[in-house]
Backbone as a ProteinNet text record, in pm:
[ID]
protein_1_A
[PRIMARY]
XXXXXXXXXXXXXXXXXXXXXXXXXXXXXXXXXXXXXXXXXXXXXXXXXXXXXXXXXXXXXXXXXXXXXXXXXXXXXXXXXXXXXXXXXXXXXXXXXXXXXXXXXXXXXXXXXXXXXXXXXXXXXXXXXXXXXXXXXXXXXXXXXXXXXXXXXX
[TERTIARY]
-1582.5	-1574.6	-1443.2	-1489.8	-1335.5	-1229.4	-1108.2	-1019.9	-1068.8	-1143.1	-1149.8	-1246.3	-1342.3	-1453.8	-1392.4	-1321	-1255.3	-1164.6	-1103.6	-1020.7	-1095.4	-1209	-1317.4	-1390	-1394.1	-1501.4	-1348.4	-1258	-1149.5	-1101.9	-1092.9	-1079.8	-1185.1	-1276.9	-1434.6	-1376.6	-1335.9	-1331.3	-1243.2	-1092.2	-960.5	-974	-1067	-1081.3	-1141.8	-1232.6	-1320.2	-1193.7	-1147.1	-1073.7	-955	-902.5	-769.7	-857.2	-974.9	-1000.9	-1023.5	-1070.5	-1110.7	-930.6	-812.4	-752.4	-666.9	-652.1	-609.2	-465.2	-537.1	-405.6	-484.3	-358.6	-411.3	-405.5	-501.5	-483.2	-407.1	-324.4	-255.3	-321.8	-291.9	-341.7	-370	-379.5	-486.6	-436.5	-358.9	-350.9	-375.6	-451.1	-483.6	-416.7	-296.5	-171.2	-181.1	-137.6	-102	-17.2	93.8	215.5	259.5	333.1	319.2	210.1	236.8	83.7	21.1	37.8	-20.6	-127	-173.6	-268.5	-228.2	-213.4	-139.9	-244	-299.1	-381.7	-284.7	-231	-134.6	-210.7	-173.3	-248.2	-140.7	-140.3	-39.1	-73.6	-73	-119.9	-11.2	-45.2	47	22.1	54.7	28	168	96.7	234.9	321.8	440	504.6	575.2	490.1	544.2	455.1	440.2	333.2	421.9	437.7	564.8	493.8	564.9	563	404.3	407.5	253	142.6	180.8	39.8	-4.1	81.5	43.8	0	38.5	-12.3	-156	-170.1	-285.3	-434.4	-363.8	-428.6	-462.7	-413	-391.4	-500.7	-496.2	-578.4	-710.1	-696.3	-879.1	-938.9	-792.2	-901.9	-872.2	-823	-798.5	-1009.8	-1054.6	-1143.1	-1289.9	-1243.3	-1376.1	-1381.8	-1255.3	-1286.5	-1350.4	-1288.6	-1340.9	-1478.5	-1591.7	-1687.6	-1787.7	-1707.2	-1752.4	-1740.1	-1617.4	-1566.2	-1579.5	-1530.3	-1516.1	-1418.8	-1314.7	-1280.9	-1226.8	-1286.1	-1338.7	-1189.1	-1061.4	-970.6	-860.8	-752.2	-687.1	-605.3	-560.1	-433.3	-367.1	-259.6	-174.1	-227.7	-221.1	-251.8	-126.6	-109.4	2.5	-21.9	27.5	-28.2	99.8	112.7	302.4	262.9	377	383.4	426.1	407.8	442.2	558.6	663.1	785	834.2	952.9	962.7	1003	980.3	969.3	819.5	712.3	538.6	536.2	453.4	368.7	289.4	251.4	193.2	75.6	-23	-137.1	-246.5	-237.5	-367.8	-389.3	-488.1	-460	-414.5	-461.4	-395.5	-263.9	-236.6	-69.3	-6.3	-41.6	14.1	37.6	-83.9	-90.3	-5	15.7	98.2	231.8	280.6	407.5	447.8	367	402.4	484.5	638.8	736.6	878.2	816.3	925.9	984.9	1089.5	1134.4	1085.4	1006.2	927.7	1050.9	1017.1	1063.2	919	932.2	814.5	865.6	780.1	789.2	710.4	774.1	675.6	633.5	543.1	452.5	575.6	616.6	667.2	762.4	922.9	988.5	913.4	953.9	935.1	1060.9	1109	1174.3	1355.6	1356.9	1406.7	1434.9	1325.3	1344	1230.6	1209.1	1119.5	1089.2	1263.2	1225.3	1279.6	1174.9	1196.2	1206.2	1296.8	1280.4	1292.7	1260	1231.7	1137.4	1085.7	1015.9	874	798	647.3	621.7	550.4	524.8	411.1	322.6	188.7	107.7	-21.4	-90.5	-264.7	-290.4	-429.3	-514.2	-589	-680.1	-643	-561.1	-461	-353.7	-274.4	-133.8	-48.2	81.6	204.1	267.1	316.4	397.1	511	605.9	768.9	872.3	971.3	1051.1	1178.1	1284.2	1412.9	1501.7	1614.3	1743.6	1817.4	1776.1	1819.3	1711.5	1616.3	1491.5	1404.7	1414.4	1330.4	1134	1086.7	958.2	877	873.4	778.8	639.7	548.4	426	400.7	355.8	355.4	210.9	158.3	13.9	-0.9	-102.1	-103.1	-121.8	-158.8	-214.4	-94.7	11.7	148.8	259.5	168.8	262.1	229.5	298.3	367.8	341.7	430.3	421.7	480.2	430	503.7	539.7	708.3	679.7	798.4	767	931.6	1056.4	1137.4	1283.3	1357.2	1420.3	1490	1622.7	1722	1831.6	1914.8	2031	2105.6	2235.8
-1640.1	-1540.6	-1559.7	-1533.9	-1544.2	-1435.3	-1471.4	-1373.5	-1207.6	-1216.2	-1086.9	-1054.2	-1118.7	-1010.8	-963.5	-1047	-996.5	-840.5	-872.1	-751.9	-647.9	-648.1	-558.8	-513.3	-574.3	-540.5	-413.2	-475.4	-401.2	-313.1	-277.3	-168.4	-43.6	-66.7	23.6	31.8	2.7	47.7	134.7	59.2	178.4	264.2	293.5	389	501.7	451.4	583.9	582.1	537.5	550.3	658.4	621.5	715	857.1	840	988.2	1112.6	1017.3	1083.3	1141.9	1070	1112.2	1147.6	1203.6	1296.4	1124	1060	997.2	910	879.1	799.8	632.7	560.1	385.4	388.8	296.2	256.8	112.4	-26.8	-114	-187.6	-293.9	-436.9	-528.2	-599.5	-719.6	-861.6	-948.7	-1082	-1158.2	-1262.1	-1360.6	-1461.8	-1554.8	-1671.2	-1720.1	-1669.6	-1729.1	-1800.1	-1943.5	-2070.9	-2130.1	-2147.4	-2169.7	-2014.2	-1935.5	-1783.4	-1701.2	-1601.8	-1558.4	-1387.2	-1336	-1175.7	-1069.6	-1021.9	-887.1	-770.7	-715.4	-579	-503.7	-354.8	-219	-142.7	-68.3	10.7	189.3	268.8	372.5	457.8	575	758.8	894.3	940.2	1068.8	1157.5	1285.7	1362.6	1416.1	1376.1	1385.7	1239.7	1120.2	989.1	957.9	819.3	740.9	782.4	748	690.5	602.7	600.1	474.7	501.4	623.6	665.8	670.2	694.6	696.2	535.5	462	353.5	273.7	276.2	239.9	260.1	386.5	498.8	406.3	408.3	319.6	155.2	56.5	-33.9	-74.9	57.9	40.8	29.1	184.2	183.6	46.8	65.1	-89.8	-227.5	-173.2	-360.8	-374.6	-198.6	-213.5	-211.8	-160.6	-188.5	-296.7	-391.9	-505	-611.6	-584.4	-702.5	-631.6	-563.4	-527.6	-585.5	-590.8	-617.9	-749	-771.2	-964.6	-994	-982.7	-1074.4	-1171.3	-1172.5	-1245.7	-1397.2	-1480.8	-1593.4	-1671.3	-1679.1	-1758.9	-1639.3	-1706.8	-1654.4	-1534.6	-1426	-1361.1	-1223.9	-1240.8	-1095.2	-952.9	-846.1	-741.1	-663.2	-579.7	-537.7	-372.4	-243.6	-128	-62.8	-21.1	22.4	147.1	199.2	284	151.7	211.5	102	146.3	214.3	219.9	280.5	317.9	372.2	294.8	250.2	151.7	76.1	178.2	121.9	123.3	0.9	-16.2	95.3	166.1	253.9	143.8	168.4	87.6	106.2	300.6	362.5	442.8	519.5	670.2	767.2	710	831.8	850.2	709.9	695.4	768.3	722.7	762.9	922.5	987.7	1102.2	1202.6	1155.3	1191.8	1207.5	1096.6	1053	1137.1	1160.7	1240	1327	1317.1	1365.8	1291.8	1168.4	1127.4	1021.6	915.3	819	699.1	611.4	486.7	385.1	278.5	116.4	72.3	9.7	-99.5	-202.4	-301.4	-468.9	-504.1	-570.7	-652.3	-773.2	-831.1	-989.1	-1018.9	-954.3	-934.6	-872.3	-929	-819.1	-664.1	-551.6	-471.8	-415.4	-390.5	-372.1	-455.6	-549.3	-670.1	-648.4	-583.1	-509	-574.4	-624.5	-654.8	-563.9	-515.6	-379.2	-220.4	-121.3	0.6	109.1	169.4	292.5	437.3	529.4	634.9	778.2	874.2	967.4	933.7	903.4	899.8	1039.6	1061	1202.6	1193.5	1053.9	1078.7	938	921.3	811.4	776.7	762.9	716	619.6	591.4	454.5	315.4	323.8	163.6	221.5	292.4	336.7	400.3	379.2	493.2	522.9	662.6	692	742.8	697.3	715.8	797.2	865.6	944.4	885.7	770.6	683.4	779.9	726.9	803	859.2	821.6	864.8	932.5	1016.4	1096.7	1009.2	885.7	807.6	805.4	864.1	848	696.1	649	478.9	481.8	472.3	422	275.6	219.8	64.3	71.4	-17.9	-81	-120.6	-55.9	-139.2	-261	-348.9	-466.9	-574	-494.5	-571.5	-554.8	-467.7	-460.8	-539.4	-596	-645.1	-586.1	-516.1	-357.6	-253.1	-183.8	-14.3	52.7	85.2	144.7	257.6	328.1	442.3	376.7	417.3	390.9	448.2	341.3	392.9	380.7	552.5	560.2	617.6	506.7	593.4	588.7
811.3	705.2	629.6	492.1	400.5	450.2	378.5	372.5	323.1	210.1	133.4	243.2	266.3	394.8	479.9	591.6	697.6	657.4	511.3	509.1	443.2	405.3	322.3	498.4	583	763.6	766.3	789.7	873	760.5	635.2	544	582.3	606.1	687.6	788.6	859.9	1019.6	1039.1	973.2	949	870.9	766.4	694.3	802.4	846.2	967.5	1071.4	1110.1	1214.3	1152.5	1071.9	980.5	954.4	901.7	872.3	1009.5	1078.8	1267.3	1276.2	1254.6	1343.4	1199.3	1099.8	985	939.1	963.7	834.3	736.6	669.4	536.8	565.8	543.1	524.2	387.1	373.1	278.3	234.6	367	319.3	428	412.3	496.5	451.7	520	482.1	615.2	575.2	630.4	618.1	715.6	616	706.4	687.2	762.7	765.4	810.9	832.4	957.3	870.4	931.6	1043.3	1156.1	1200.4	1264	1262.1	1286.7	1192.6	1212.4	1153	1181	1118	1124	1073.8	1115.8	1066.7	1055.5	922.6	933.7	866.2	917.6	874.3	871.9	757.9	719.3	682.1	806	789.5	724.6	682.2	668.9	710.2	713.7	725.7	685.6	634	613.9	742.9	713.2	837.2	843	821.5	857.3	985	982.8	1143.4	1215	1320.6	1477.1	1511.5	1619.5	1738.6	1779.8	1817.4	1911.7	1831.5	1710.2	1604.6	1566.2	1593.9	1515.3	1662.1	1784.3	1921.5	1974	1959.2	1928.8	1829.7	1739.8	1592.2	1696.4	1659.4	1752.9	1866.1	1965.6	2074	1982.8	1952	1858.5	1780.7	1735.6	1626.8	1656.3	1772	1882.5	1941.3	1982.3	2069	1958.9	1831.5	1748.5	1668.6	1674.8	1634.7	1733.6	1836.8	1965.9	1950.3	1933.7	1918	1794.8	1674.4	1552.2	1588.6	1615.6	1594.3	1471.3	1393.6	1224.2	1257.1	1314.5	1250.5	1422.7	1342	1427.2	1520.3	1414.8	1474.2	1530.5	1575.7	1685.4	1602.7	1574.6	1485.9	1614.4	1513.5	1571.1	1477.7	1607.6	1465.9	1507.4	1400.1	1357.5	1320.2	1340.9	1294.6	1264.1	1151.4	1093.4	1010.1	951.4	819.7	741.7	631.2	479.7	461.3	481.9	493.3	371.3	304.8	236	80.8	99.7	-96.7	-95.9	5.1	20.7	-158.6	-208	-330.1	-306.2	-465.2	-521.1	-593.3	-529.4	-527.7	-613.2	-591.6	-663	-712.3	-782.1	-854.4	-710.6	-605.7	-476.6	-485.1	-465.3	-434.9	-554.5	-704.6	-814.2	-806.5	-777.2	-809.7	-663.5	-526.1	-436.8	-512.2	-579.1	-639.9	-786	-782	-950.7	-955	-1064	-1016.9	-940.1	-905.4	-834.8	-878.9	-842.7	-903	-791	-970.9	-933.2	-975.1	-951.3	-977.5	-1004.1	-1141.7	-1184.6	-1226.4	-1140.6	-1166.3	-1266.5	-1400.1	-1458.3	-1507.8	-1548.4	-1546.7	-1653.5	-1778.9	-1896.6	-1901.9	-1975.6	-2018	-2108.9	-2066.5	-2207.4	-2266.3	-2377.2	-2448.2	-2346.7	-2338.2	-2262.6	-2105.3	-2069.2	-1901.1	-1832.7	-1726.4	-1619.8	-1504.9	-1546	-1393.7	-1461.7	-1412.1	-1517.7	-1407.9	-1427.5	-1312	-1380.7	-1337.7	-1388.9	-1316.1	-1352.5	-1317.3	-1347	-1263.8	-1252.7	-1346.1	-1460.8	-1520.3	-1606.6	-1534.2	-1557.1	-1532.5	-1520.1	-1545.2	-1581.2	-1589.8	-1696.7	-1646.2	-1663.9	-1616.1	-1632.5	-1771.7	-1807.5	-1808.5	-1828.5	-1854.9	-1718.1	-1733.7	-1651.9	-1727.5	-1760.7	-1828.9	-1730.8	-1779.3	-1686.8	-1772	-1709.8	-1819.1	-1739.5	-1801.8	-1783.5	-1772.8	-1711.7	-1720.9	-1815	-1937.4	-2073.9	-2123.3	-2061.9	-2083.7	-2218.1	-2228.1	-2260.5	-2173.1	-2272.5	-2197.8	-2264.8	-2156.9	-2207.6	-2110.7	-2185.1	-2156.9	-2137.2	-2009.8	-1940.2	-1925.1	-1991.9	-1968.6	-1816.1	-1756.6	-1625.5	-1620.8	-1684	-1681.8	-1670.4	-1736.8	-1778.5	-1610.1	-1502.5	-1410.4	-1272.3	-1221.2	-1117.8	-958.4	-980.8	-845	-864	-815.1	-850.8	-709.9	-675	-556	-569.3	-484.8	-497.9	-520.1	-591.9	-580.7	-506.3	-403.1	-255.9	-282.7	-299	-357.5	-280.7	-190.6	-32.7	-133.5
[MASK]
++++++++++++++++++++++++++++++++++++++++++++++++++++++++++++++++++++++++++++++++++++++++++++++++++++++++++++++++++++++++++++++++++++++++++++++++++++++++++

């Protein structure tokens, strides 16, 4: 099985599994780094994962994958929070975030910037609109972006 199936089998499984036990899937990812094969799952919940939620997670979908079996060669799996600069992926994420300060990566300078940070203060089906430090509000085509994730400010 390809990459996208394996992670489209195990997106279904962690999705039922996250809703049974009240958290959110964030993401799935399938990688292969150097000679290894890594299955990571990146759950939330309000409050933040721990140690025990993501162990917890782990067992379950260690025991409904050895059941399913998709995926044929040898990998590590991996069960985390997405940590705190997690990519803003989707209208979920967007709309959790609204209000807060994003960082956007983009394909393109816009107005000679690649990276834009600001107040998430709205978004659309193609668009984000952000309000800058100089209460500049700019509208970013999604199409023109990169990644979008919180801006982590110690």
């Amino acid at each position: 099985m390809n990459r996208k199936g394996i992670i489209s089998i195990v997106k279904e499984i962690c999705e039922q599994l996250a809703d049974e036990l009240g958290y959110e899937l964030v993401d799935v990812e399938f990688l292969k780094e150097g000679s290894n094969y890594f299955l990571r799952v990146y759950l939330d919940k309000p409050g933040g994962i721990n140690l025990d939620d993501c162990q917890k997670v782990s067992q379950l979908l260690s025991d409904k994958l050895d059941d399913k079996d998709p995926i044929t060669t040898p990998y590590y799996l991996e069960v985390s929070s997405p940590g705190l600069d997690r990519p803003l992926k989707n209208d979920k994420d967007l709309k959790r975030n609204l209000g807060k300060e994003i960082e956007i990566k983009l394909y393109e300078p816009l107005k000679g910037k690649k990276i834009i940070e600001g107040i998430l203060e709205d978004y659309e089906e193609k668009t984000i609109v952000i309000r800058t430090e100089i209460n500049e509000i700019v509208t970013i085509p999604k199409e023109g972006i990169a990644l979008i994730k919180l801006a982590v400010k110690f």
